[in-house]
C-alpha positions in Angstrom: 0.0 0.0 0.0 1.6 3.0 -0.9 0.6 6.8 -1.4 1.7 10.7 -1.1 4.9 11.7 -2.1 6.4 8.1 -1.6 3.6 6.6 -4.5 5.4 3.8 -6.8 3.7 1.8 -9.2 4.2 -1.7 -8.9 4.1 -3.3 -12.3 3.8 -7.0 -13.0 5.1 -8.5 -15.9 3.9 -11.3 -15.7 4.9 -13.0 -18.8 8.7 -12.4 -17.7 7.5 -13.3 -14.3 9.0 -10.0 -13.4 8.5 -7.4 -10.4 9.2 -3.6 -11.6 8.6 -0.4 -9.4 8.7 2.9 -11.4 8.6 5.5 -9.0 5.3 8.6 -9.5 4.3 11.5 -7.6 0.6 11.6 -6.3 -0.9 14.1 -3.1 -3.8 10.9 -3.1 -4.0 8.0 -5.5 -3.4 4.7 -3.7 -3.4 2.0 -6.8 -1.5 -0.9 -8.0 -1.3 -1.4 -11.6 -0.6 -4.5 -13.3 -0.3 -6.1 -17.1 -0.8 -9.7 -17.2 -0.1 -12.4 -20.0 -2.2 -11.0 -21.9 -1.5 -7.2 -21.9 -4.4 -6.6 -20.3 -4.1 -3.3 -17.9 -5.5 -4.0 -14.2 -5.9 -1.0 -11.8 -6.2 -1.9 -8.2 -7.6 0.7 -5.7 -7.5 0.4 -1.7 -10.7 3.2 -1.1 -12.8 5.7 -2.9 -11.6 8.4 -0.1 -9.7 11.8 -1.4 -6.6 10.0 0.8 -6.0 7.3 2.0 -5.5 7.3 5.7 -9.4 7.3 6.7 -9.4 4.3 4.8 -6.3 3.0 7.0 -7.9 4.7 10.4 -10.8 2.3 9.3 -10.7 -0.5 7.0 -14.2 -0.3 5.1 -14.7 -2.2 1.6 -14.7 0.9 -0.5 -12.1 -0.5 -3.2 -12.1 -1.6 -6.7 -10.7 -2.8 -9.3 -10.7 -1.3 -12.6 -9.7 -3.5 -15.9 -8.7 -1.9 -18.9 -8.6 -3.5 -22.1 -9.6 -3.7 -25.6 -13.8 -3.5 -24.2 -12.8 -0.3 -22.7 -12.2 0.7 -18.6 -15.1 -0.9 -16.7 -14.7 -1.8 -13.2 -15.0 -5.9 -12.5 -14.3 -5.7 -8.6 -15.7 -4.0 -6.0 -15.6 -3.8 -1.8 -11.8 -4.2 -1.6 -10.7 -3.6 1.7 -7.4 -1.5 2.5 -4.8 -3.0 5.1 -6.5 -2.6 8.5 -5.8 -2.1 11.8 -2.3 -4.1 12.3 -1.0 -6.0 9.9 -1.5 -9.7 11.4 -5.0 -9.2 11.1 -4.3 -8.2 7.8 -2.3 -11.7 7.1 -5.4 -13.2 8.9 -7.9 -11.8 6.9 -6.0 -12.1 3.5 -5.6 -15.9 4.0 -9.6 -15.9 5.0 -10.6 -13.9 1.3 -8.2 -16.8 -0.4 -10.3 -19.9 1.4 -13.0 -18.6 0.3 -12.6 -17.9 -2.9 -10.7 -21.0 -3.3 -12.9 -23.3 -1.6 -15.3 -21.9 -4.4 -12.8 -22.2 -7.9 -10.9 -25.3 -6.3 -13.0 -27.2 -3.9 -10.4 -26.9 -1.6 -9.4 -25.5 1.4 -7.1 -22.7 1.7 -7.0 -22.5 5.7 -6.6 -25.7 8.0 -7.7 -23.6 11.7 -7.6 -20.8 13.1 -8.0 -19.9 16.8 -7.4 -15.9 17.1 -9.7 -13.0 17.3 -12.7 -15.0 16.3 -14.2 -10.7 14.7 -11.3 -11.2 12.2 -12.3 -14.1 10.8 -16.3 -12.9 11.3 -15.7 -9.8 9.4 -14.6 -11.5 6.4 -17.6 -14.4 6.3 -20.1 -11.6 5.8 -17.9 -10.3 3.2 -18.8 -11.2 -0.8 -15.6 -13.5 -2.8 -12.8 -10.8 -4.2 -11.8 -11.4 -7.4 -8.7 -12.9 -7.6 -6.9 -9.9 -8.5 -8.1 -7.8 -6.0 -6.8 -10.8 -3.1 -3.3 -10.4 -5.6 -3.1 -6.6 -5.1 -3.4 -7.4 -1.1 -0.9 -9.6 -0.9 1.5 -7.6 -2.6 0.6 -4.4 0.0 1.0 -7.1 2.7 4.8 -8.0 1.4 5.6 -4.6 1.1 4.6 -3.3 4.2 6.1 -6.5 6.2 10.0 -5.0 6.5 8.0 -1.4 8.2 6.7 -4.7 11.1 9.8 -4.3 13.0 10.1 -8.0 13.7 13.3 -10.2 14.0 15.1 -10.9 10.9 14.1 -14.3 10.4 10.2 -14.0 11.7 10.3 -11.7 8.5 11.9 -13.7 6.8 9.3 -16.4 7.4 6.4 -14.3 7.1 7.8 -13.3 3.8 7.4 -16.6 2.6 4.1 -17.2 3.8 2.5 -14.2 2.3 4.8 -15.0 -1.0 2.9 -18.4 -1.1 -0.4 -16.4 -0.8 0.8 -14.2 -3.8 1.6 -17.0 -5.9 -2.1 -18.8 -4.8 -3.4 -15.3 -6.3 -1.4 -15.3 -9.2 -2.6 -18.8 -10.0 -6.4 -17.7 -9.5 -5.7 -15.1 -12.4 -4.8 -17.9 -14.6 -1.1 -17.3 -14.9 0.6 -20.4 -16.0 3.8 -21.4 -14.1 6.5 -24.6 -13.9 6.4 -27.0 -11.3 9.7 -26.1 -10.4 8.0 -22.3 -9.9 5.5 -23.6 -8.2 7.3 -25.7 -5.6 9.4 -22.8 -4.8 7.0 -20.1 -4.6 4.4 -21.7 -3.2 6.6 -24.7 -0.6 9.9 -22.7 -0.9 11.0 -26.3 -2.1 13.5 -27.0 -4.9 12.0 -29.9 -7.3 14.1 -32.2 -8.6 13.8 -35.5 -10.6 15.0 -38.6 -8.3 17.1 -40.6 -10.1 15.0 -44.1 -10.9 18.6 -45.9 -9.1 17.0 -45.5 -5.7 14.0 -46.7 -6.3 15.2 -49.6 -7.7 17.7 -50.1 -4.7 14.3 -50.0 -3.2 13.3 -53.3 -4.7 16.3 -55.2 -4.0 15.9 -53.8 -0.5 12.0 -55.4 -0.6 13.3 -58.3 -2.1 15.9 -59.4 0.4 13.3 -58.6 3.2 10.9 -61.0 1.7 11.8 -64.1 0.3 9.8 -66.4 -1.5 8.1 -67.4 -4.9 6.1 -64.6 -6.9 7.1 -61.1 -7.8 7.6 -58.3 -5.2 4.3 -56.9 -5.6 2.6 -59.9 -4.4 4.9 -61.0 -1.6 4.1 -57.5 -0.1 1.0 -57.2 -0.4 0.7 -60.9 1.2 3.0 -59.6 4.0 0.6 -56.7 4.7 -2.0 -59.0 4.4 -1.2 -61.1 7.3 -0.5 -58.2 9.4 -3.6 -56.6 8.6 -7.0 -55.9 11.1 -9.3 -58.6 10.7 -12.7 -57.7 10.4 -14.1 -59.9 12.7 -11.9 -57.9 15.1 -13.9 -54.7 14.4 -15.6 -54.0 17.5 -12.2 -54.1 19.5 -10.9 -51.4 17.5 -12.3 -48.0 19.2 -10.8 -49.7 22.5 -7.4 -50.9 20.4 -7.0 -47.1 19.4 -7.5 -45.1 22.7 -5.1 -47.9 24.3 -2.6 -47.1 21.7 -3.0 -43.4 21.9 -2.3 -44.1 25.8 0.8 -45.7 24.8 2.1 -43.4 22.4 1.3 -40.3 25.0 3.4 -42.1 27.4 6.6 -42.4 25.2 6.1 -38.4 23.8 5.9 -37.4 27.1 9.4 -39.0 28.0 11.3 -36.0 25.7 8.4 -33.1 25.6 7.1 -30.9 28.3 2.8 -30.8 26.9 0.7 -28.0 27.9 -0.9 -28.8 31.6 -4.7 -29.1 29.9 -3.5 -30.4 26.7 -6.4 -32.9 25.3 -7.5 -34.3 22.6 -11.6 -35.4 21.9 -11.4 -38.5 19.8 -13.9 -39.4 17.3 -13.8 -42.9 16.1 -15.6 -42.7 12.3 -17.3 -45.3 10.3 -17.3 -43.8 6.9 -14.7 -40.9 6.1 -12.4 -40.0 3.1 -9.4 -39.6 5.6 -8.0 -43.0 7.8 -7.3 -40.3 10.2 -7.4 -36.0 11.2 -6.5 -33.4 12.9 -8.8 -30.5 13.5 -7.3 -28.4 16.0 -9.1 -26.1 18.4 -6.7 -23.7 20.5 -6.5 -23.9 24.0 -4.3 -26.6 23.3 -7.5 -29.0 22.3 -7.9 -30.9 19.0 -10.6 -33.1 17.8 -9.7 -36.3 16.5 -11.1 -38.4 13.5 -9.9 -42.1 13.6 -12.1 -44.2 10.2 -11.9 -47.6 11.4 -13.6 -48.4 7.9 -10.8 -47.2 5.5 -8.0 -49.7 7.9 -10.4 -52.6 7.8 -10.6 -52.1 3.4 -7.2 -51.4 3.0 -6.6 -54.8 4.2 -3.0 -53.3 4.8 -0.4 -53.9 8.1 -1.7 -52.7 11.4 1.3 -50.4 11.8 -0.1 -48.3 9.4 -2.6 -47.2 12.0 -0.1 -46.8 14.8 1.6 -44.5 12.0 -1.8 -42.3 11.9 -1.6 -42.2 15.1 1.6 -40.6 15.7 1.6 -38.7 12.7 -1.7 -36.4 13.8 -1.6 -37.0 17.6 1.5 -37.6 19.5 4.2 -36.6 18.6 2.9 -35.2 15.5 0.3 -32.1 14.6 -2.0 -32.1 17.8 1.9 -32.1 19.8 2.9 -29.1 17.0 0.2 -27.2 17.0 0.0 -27.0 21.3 3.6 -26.3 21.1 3.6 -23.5 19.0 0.4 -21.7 20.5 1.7 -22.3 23.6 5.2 -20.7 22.9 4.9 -18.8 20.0 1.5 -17.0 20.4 0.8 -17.2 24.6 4.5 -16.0 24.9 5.7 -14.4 22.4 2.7 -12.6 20.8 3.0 -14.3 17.1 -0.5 -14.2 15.7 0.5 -15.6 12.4 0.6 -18.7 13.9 -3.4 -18.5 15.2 -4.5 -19.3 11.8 -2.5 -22.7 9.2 -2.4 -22.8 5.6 -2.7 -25.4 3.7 -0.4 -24.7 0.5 1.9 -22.7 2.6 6.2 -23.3 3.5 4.9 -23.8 7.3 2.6 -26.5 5.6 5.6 -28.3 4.5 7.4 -28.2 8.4 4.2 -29.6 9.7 4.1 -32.7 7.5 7.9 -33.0 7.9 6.8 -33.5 11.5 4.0 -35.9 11.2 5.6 -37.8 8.5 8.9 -38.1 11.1 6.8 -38.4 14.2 6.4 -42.4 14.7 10.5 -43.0 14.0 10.7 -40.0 17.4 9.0 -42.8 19.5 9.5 -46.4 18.1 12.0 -47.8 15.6 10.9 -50.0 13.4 12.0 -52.9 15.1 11.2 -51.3 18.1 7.8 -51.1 16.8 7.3 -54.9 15.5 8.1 -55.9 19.2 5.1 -53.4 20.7 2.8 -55.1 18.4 3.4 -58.5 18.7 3.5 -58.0 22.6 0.2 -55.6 23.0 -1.9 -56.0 19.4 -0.9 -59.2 17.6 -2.5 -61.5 19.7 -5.8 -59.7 20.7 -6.3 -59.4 17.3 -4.9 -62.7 16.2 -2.1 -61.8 14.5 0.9 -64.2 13.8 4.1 -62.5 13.5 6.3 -63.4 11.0 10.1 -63.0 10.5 10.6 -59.8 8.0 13.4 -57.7 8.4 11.0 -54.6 9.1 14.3 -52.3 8.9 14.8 -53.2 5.1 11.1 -52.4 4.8 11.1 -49.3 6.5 14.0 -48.1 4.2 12.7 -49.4 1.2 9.5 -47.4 1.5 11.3 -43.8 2.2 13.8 -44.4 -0.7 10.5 -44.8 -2.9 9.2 -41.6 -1.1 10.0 -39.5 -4.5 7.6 -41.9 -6.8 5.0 -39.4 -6.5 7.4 -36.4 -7.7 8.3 -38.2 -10.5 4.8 -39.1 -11.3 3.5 -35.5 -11.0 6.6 -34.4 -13.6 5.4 -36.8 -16.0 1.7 -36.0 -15.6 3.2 -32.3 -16.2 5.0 -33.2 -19.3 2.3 -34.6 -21.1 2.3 -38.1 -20.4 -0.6 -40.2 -20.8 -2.3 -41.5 -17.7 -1.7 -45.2 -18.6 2.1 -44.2 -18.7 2.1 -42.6 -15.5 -0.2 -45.7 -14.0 2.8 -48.2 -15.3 5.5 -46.0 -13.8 3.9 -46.3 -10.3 2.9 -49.7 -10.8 7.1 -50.3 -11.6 7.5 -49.1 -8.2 5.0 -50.5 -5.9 2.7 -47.5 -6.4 -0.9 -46.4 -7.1 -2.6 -43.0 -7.6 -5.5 -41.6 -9.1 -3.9 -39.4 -11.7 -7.0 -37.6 -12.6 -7.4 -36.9 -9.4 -3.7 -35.1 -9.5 -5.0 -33.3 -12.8 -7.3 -30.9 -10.6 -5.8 -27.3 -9.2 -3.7 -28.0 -6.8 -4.7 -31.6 -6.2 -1.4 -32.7 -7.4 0.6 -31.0 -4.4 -0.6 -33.3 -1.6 1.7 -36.4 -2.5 5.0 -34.4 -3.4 5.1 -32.2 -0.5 4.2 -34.8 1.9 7.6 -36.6 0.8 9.7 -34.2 0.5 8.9 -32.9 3.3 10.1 -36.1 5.0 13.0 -36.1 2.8 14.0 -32.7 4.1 13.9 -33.2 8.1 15.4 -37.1 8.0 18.7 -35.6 7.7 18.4 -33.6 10.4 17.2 -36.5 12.7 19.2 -38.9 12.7 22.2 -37.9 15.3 22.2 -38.3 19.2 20.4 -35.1 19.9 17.5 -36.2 17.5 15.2 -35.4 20.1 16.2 -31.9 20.7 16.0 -30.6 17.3 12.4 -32.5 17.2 11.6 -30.6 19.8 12.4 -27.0 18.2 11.0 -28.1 15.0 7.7 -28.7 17.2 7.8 -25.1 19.1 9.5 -22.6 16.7 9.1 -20.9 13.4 11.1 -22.7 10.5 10.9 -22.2 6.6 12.4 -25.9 4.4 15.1 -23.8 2.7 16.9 -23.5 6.2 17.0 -27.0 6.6 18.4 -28.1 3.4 21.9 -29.9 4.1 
């Protein structure tokens, strides 16, 4: 947001994916002007007032958007709010006009919770959708006005990320057209790269020598899983089986991390539900829990994948984040960007790097096998057998990157039954029309290379330690790249 004597234009050349400010002189205009793809002229406009500081005193939605192009000026968005009373509730609000305008183009949610000033969020539910451009203009006032904040260098340097990702969500929703390599950075602060098709056959060999016997891979591990998986006979014992296993794994993330004194979670146990499990957190250190029994019981797959649920949205994994860093980084320190979680975000990537790490912080996988064959096995009668779990374990993270490849192929024009036989090569499935939707095909790559990113990092004698700062403090994936 600029105006006065210190006016710029901010011009956006989109096509060069560019960022040019030519500097003006105004006593009152208070605009961003843009030319996209397709040399269209966009004028953005934060209030209808002869200056702009009323406007600023209080935020009212007396702004437009004017497009100018072969048609003709005509105005095509209107109650545009200007940057309001501090600029977290600006951040706030901002991320609240792209859920809902997403959750309209996309399907999708933009925000995963929020749990500050519940007016912030109120104001902008009884708002109409912005036009994309308009939520565009905000969130490049928003990046400008973030070095005035007066916050540490690396909170800004954080936040400057996060409202990047929200520019490039905007920039999308105008229909600009950009690589997944752009994408991944702008939007994950990730750096795509092809894995090299070596480790995932090192993969294979690794299956292979875990479990020997006659047929191909594919069939000896899905026989393994099989025979490790929750019968449905046994279906009634699981809503105790769970709450007994979240007791357990409570117990062990309580032997390295201090939890908030009222930390709870309400657990839901679910019969029919997209999701095997979720996290909806609440504040106050509360989240509500969704466990679908019915998607374990059809995968027909081993019962460790549960326990793996488990840690990965309770302890030690999002409900553990999410307390830790309300606790410390907003009740402490007074950081109200972390009130509200966005989906396609860089913080989005740190908290799957945690739940995708958080089982290895409490069992190893051998450690693990033993557990179950002592306290699940046999009340759900379970035979163990003799698979070197370690090999599987390793197998499946070096085959982590599968889903990257997949996505570059989908992105290069590949036909769906050539992507379908490259996953089926390595031990994978995926519903590539399902990845062909807006931002559907983020989900599986950012999920592994967000485990990718933190294993490095976890694997010394002070494992624990850093898991415990990655749980509490602010952290972008760029910093962690070894």
């Amino acid at each position: 947001m600029c105006s006065g004597p210190d006016l710029y234009y901010i011009i956006l050349e989109v096509a060069r994916s560019e960022c040019k400010r030519l500097s003006a002189s105004s006593n009152a205009l208070n605009a961003l002007v843009c030319l996209d793809s397709k040399k269209r002229l966009w004028l953005a406009f934060s209030t209808r007032e002869s200056h702009w500081w009323p406007a600023a005193a209080k935020p009212r939605p007396d702004g437009y958007i004017v497009l100018l192009d072969e048609k003709g000026a005509r105005i095509v968005g209107d109650g545009v709010y200007m940057m309001g009373e501090s600029w977290s509730s600006d951040y706030i609000q901002l991320a609240f006009r792209i859920d809902k305008l997403f959750q309209t183009l996309i399907e999708l949610p933009f925000v995963d919770y929020y749990y500050g000033p519940p007016e912030w969020k109120a104001q902008v539910q009884n708002e109409q959708a912005q036009e994309p451009m308009a939520l565009l203009h905000a969130a490049t006032a928003l990046l400008d006005a973030l070095p005035a904040q007066g916050f540490n260098q690396h909170r800004t340097t954080y936040l400057s990320k996060q409202v990047g990702a929200m520019e490039m969500v905007c920039r999308k929703l105008c229909g600009e057209q950009f690589s997944l390599e752009e994408e991944m950075q702008r939007l994950f602060d990730l750096s795509f790269s092809w894995t090299p098709e070596a480790q995932f056959d090192e993969a294979l060999t690794l299956y292979n020598e875990a479990l020997p016997g006659k047929g191909d891979i594919a069939r000896r591990l899905h026989k393994w899983r099989r025979q490790h998986a929750i019968p449905w006979e046994k279906s009634t014992q699981l809503p105790s089986l769970v709450e007994r296993i979240l007791g357990e794994l409570h117990r062990r993330t309580l032997v390295f991390i201090d939890l908030p004194a009222n930390e709870s979670v309400d657990l839901h146990i679910e019969i029919e539900n997209s999701l095997g499990g979720a996290c909806w957190y609440q504040g106050n250190y509360r989240s509500h829990i969704e466990v679908n029994i019915d998607t374990f019981l059809r995968m027909q797959t081993h019962v460790n994948v549960l326990i793996d649920t488990l840690c990965r949205e309770v302890y030690p994994g999002h409900h553990v984040a999410y307390s830790l860093k309300e606790q410390h980084l907003y009740r402490e320190l007074g950081y109200e960007e972390e009130t509200i979680g966005l989906l396609f975000s860089p913080s989005a990537v740190i908290g799957e790097g945690i739940a995708t790490s958080a089982c290895e912080m409490i069992f190893s996988p051998i450690e693990l096998e033993e557990w179950l064959a002592e306290n699940v096995y046999p009340e759900l009668g379970i035979k163990q057998d003799r698979a070197d779990v370690l090999k599987i374990q390793q197998a499946e993270d070096l085959l982590a990157g599968v889903w990257g490849n997949a996505i570059a192929l989908l992105r290069a024009g590949h036909s769906h039954e050539e992507i379908k036989a490259y996953l089926t090569r390595y031990l994978r499935q995926g519903d590539v029309a399902f990845w062909e939707q807006p931002f559907h095909e983020f989900f599986g790559i950012v999920e592994a290379s967000a485990k990718q990113l933190m294993h490095p990092w976890l694997q010394g004698t002070d494992r624990h330690q850093v898991f415990r700062r990655y749980l509490m403090e602010q952290f972008y994936p760029s910093e962690l790249v070894k």
